[in-house]
C-alpha positions in Angstrom: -80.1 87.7 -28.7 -76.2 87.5 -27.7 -75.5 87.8 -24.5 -72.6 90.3 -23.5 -69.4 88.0 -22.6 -67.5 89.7 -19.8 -63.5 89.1 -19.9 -62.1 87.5 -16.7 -58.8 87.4 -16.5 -57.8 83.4 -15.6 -56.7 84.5 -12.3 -60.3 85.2 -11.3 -61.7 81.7 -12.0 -62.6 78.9 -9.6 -61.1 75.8 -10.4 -62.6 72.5 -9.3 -61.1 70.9 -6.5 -59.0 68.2 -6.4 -60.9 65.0 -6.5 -62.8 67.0 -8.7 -63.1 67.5 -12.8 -59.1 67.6 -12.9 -57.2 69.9 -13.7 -56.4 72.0 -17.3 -52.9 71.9 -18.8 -51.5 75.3 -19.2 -50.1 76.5 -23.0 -46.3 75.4 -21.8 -48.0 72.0 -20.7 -47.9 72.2 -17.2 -50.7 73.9 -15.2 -52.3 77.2 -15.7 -49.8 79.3 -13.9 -52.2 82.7 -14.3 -54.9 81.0 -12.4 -52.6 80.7 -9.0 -52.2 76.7 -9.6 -48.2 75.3 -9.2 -46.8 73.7 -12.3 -45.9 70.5 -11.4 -42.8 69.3 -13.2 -41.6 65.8 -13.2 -38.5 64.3 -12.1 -36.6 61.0 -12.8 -36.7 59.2 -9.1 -33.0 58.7 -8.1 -31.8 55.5 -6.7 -33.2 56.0 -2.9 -36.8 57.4 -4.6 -39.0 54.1 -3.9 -42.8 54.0 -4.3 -43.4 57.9 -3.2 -41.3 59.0 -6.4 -43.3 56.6 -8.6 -46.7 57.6 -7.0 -45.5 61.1 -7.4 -44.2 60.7 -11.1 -47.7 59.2 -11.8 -49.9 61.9 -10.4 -48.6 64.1 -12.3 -49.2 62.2 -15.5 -53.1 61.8 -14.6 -54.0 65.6 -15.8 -52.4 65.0 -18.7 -53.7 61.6 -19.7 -57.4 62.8 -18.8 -57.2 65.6 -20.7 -56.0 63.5 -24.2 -58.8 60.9 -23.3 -62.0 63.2 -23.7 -60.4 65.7 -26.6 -60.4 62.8 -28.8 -64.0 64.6 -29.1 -62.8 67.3 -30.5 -62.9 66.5 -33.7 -67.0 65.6 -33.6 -68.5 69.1 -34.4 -66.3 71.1 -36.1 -69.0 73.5 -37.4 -70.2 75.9 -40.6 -68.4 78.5 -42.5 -64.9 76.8 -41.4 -65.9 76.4 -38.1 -64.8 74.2 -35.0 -65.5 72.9 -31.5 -63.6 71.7 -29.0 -64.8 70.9 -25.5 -63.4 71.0 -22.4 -65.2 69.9 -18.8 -63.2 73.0 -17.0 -64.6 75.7 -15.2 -62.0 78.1 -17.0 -64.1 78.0 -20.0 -67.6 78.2 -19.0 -67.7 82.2 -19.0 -66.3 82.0 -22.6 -69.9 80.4 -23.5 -72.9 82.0 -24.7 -76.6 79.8 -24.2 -79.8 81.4 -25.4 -83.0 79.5 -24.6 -85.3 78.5 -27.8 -88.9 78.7 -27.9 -90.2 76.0 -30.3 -93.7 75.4 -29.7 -95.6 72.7 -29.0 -94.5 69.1 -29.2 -97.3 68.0 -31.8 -96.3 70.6 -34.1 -92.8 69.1 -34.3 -91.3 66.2 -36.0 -91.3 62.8 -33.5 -88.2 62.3 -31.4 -84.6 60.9 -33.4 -84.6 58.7 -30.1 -80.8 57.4 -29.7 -79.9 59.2 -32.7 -78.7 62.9 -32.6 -80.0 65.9 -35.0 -77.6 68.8 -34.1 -78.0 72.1 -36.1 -74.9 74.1 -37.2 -75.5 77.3 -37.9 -72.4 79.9 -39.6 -73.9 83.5 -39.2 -72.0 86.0 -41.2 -72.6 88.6 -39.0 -69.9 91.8 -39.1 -70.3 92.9 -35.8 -67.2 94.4 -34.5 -65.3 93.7 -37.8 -63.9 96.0 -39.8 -65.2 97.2 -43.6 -62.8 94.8 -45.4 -65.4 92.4 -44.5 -68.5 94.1 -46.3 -72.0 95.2 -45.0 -69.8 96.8 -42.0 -72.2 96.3 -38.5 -74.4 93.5 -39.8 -76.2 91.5 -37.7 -76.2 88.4 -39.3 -78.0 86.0 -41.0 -77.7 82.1 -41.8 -75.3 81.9 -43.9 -73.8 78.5 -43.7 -76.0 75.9 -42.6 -75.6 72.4 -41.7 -77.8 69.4 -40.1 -75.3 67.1 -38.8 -76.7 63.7 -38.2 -75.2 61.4 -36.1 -76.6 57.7 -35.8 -77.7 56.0 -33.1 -75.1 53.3 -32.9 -72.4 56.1 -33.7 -71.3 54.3 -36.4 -71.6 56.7 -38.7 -72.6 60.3 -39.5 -74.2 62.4 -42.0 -74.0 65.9 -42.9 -76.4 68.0 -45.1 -75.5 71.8 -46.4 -78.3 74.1 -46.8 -78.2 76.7 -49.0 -78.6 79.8 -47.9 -80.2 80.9 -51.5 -82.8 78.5 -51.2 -86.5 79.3 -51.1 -88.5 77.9 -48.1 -91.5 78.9 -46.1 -90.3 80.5 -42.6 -92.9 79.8 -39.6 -93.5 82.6 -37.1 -91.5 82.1 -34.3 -91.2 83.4 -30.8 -88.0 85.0 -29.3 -86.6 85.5 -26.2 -88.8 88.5 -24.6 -91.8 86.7 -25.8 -92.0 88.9 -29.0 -93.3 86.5 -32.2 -91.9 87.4 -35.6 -94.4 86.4 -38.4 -93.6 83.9 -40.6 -93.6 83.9 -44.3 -94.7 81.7 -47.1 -91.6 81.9 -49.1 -88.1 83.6 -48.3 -84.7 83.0 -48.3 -83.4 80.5 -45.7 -80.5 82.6 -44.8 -83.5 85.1 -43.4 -84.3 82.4 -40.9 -81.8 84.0 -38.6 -81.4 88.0 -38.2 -84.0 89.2 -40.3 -86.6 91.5 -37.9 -85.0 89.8 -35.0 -84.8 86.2 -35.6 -82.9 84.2 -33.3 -81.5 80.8 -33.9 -84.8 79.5 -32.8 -86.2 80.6 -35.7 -83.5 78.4 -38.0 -84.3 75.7 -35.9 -88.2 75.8 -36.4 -87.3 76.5 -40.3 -85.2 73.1 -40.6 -87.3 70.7 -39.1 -90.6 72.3 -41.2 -88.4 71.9 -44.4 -86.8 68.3 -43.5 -89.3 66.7 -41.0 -86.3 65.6 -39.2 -86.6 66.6 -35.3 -83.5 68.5 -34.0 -81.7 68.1 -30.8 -79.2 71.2 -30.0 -77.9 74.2 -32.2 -74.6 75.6 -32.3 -73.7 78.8 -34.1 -70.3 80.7 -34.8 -69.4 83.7 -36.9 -66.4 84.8 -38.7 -64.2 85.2 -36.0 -64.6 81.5 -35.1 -62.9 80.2 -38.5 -59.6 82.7 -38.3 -59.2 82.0 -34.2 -59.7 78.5 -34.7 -57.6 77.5 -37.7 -55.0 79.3 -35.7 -55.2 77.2 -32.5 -54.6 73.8 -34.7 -51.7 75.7 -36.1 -53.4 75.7 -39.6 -55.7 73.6 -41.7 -54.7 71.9 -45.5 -56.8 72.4 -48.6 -56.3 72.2 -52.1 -56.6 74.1 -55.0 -56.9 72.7 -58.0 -56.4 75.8 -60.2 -54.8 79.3 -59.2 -57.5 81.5 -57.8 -57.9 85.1 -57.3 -61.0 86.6 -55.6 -60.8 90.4 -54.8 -64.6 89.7 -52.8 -63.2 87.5 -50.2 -59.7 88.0 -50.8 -58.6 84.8 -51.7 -55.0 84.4 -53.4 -53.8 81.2 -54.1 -51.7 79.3 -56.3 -52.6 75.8 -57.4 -51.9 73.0 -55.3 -52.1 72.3 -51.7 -52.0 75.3 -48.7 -52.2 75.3 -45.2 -54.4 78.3 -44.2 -55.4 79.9 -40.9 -56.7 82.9 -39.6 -57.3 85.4 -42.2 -56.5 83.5 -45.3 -58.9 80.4 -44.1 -61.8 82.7 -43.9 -61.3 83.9 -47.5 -60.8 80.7 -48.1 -64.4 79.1 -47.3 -65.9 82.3 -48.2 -65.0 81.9 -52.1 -67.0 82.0 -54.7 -66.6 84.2 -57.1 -63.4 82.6 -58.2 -64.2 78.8 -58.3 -67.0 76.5 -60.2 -69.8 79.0 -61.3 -69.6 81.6 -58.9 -72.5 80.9 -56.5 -73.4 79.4 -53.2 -73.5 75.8 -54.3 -69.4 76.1 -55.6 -68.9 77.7 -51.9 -70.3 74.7 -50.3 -67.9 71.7 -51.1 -65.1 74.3 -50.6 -66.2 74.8 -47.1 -67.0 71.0 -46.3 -63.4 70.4 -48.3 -62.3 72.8 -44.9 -64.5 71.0 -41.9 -63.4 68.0 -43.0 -59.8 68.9 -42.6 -60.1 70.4 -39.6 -61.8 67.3 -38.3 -58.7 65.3 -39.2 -56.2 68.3 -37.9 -58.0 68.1 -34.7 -57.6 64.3 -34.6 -54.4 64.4 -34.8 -51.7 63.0 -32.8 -49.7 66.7 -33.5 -53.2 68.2 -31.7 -53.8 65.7 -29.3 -50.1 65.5 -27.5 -50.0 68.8 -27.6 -50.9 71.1 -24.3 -50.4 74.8 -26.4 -52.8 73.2 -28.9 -55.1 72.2 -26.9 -55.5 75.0 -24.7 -55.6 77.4 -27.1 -58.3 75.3 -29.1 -60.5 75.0 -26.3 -60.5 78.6 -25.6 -61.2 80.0 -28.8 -63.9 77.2 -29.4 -65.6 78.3 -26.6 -65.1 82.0 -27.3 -66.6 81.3 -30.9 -69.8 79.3 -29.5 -73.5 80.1 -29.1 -75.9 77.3 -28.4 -79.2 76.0 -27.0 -79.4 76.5 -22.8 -80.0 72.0 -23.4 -76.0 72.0 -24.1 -75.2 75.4 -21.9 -72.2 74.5 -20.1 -68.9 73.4 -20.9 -69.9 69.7 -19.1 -72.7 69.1 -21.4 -70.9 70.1 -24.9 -67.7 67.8 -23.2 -70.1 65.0 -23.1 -71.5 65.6 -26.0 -68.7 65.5 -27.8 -67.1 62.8 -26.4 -70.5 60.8 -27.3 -70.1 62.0 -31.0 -66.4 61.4 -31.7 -67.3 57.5 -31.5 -68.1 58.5 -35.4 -64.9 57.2 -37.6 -63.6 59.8 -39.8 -64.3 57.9 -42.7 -67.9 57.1 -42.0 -68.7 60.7 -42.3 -70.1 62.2 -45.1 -71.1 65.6 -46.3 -74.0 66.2 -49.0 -76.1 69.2 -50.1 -79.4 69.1 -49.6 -80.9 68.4 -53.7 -81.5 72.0 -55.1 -82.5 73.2 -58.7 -82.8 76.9 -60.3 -85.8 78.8 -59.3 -88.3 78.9 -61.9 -89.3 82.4 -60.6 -85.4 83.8 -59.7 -82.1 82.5 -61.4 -80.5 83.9 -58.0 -82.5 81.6 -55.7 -82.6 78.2 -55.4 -85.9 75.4 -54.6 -85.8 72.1 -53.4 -85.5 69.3 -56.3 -87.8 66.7 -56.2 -88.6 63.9 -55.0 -84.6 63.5 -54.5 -84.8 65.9 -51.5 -87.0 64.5 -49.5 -85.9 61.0 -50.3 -82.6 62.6 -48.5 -84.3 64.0 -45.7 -86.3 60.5 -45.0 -83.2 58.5 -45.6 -81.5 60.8 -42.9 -84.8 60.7 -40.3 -85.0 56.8 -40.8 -81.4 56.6 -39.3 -79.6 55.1 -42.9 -76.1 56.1 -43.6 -74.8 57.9 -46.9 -71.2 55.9 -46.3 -72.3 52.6 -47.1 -72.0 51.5 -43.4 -75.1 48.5 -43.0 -78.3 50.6 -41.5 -78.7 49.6 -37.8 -82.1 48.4 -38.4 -80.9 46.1 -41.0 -77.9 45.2 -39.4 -79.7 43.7 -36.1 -82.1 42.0 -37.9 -79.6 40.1 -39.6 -77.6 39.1 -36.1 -80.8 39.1 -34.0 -83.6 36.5 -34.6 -86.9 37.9 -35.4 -89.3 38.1 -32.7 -92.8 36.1 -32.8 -95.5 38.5 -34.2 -97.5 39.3 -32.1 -100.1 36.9 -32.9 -97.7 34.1 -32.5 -98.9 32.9 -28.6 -102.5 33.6 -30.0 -105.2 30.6 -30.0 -105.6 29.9 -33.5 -109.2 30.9 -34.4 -111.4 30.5 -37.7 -112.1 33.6 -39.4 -114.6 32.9 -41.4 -117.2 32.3 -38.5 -116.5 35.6 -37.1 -118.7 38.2 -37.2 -117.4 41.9 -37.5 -118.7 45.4 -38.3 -116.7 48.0 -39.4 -117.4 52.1 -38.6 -116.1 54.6 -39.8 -114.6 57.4 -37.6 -111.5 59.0 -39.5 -113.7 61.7 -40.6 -113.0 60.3 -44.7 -115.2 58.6 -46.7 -114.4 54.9 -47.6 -112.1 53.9 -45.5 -114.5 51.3 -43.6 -114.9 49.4 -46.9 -111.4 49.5 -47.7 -110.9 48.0 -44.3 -113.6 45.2 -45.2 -111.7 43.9 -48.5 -108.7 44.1 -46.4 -110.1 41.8 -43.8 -112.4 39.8 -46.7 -109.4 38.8 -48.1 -107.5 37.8 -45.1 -110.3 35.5 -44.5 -113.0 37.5 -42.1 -115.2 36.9 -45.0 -118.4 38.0 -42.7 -117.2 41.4 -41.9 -119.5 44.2 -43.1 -119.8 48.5 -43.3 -122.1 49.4 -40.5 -123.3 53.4 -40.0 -120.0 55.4 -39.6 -118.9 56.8 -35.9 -118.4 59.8 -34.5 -114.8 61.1 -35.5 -112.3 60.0 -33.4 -108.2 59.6 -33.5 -107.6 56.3 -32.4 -109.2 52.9 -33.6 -110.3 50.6 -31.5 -111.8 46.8 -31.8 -114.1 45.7 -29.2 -115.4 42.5 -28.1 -117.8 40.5 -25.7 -116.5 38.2 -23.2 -115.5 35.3 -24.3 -114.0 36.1 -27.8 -110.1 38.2 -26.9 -108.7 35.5 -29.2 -110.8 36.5 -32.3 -110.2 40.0 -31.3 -106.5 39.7 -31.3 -106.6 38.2 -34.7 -108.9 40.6 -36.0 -106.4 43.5 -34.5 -103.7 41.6 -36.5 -105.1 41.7 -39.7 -105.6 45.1 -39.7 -102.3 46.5 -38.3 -103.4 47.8 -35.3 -101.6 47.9 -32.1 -102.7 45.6 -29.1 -103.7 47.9 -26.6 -106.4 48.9 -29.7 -108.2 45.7 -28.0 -110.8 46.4 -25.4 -113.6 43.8 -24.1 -117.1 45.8 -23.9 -118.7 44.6 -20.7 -122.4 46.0 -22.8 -122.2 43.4 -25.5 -123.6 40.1 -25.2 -122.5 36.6 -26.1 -124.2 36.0 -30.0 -122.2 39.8 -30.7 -119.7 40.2 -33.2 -116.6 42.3 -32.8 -116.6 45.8 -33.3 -114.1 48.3 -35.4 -114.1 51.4 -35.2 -111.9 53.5 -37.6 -109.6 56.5 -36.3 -107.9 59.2 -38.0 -105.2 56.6 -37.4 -105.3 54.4 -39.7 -104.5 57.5 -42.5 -101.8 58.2 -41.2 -100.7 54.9 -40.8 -101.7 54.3 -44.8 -99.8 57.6 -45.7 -96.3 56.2 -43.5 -96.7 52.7 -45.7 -97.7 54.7 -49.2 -94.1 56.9 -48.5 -92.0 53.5 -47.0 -88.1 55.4 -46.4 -85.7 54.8 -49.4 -82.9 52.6 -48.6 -80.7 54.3 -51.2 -80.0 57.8 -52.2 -80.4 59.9 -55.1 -78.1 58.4 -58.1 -76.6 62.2 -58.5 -76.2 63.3 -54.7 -73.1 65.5 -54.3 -70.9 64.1 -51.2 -67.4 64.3 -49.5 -66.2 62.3 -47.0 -64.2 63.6 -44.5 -61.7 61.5 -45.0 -61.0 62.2 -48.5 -57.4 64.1 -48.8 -58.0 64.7 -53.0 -60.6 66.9 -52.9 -59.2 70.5 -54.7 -61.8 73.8 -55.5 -61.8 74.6 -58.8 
């Protein structure tokens, strides 16, 4: 599934040209002096200097200025397992990318569209390839071992974050990978399995998360190991806190109580922990590891980050290195963009949470979904409602935006007790027509009646004769249906009543209302914010 990255040395790559993306400040904050480009160094104008100097003077600030303006996005996915991105619109880095293309299946086997909202799956593989032993299962492949859905909404005002445990018990559907080979699914397995096991790519994660959640996802990125010691490097380190001394010979983690800035090979013990904090499993490693991402979210933020061209150079290249992700967000131009678009999120409307998990009955080792406080989370998160308290978009427009006539409003008024209406069945299950007959009965149609049922058919429909639209439309009202469900039938004549025919429709349409989405979340949901400075393992 990875592709083999070639090394170029920066000498070898094509720039853009001036007039172009801009150009990338070196690591001693001029320009990249290995790829063949003059630094430019400014000078004070003297006395005779004029408008050239000044011109001059502020050409060579507009790099420099461009380049602080988009890596405020930076900070926007910094991803699993300690894990960070940074992203740069600069040919330099393209070749440091990997992109694998995803086979998902159809669209009516997925979960509908987020719209303006963005699902983006963050996958930490704890693959040893190329380590050494001191890391454990020496050569492995990978699977997913640190995963997150990071939701962003569609104003940007806010974002959420769920952990999955890898422990947890889920069916895996078969999925397809690249060669066109399809790895079977299985009815109940391990999520970490999703990824590695007989050749499953990150496809198959992504197929896994949206069967579990229902929530439709966008993009993936993944990283390994490697990604958390280059990266916490490049920001020169990231804070956590301990809140008791901890000694794990499995991860090698020492560390005294108190507060630490960790990078490279000490970071990656550090969200690796487990053994050594809380009771020892996955569930204790996750709020270490979103204590981590949330810190490196604020490092990256930084002003120290931001101003400074070793930092961000060195950032952007080992993000890059680190990154694997769907061919959608393949180039260094998209994943700037997208980053840019996500950093709008303020630091402290983000929130991390585990998805809600409880023992398995069957295994003490695994983990199932608890519910109904699961997928309470994973509507709350598909209906676009924040976990930081930030007012839902929905709810917040409807209060500034006056509400829009029905769409009844501009109909003729019309008297429903004179009009006639049979109701057919066609949603292939018994009773709804008469359902559909008290429904109307009691809106006042009290002369519609059950008539044979229909052949099966999705979509309901209301027809009428000429003459009668305006009853129609009313009718269509009463009964939730959309207006296009209106259709005149040039066949019927003028003493005809109106026509309803029932589609598999209208049970879906009762299932959405029976399971409305929660406005609040689970009274025990486990969260951090990433703004949060106090947060210590223990």
């Amino acid at each position: 599934m990875q592709q083999d990255r070639q090394e170029v040395d920066p000498a070898d790559q094509q720039f853009p040209p001036a007039g172009g993306l801009g150009r990338m400040p070196g690591p001693d904050g001029g320009q990249d002096r290995a790829a063949g480009i003059p630094v430019q160094r400014r000078r004070a104008p003297g006395p005779t200097a004029g408008r050239a100097a000044r011109r001059r003077q502020a050409a060579a600030e507009r790099p420099r200025r461009r380049a602080l303006k988009w890596t405020a996005g930076v900070g926007a996915l910094v991803l699993a397992a300690g894990c960070g991105g940074a992203y740069y619109a600069y040919q330099h880095f393209n070749n440091n990318l990997t992109a694998v293309k995803v086979q998902l299946g159809s669209e009516a086997e997925r979960p509908k569209a987020a719209g303006d909202a963005l699902n983006i799956l963050v996958i930490g593989t704890d693959s040893r390839e190329g380590l050494g032993r001191e890391y454990g299962d020496e050569g492995s492949t990978g699977h997913a071992d640190t995963t997150l859905l990071f939701h962003v909404a569609k104003d940007r005002s806010n974002a959420t974050v769920i952990s999955i445990p890898r422990d947890l018990m889920v069916p895996i559907p078969e999925c397809e990978i690249t060669g066109g080979k399809k790895i079977p699914g299985s009815a109940r397995t391990m999520f970490n399995e999703s990824l590695g096991q007989e050749g499953r790519d990150p496809g198959c994660t992504w197929k896994t998360v949206e069967k579990m959640t229902g929530i439709r996802v966008d993009h993936f990125v993944m990283v390994d190991f490697d990604a958390v010691k280059s990266l916490s490097t490049a920001v020169g380190g990231v804070e956590v806190c301990a809140g008791k001394d901890i000694n794990d010979p499995d991860s090698h983690l020492r560390m005294t109580k108190g507060r630490h800035v960790v990078q490279g090979d000490e970071a990656l013990a550090f969200v690796r922990t487990r053994h050594a904090v809380g009771l020892g499993g996955d569930l204790t490693r996750i709020p270490l590891q979103q204590q981590f991402i949330s810190s490196m979210i604020r490092s990256i933020k930084s002003s120290d980050t931001l101003t400074s061209p070793t930092k961000l150079w060195k950032l952007a290249d080992a993000a890059t290195k680190a990154l694997t992700v769907d061919d959608g967000i393949g180039s260094v131009d998209k994943l700037k963009d997208l980053a840019l678009d996500i950093s709008k999120v303020d630091t402290k409307n983000i929130t991390f949470t585990t998805v809600p998990v409880l023992d398995d009955p069957k295994d003490e080792n695994r983990l199932v979904l608890k519910q109904p406080d699961a997928a309470q989370v994973f509507s709350l998160v598909a209906d676009d409602r924040s976990l930081t308290g930030t007012a839902a978009p929905d709810a917040a427009a409807a209060e500034a935006t006056p509400a829009a006539p029905s769409p009844t409003a501009t109909t003729p008024p019309v008297d429903a007790k004179d009009v006639r209406v049979a109701v057919r069945n066609g949603s292939g299950t018994p009773g709804q027509a008469q359902q559909a007959v008290d429904k109307l009965r009691a809106k006042g149609f009290t002369k519609a009646t059950t008539a044979p049922n229909a052949a099966a058919t999705p979509i309901s429909s209301v027809s009428y004769p000429a003459g009668k639209a305006a009853e129609a439309a009313a009718l269509a009202a009463s009964l939730g249906l959309p207006a296009d469900a209106v259709k005149e039938d040039p066949k019927a004549g003028g003493r005809d009543g109106l026509a309803v025919v029932l589609g598999k429709d209208v049970l879906a349409a009762a299932s959405a209302s029976a399971a409305a989405a929660p406005t609040e979340a689970p009274k025990d949901l486990q969260r951090v914010q990433a703004d949060d400075t106090d947060v210590c393992a223990k």
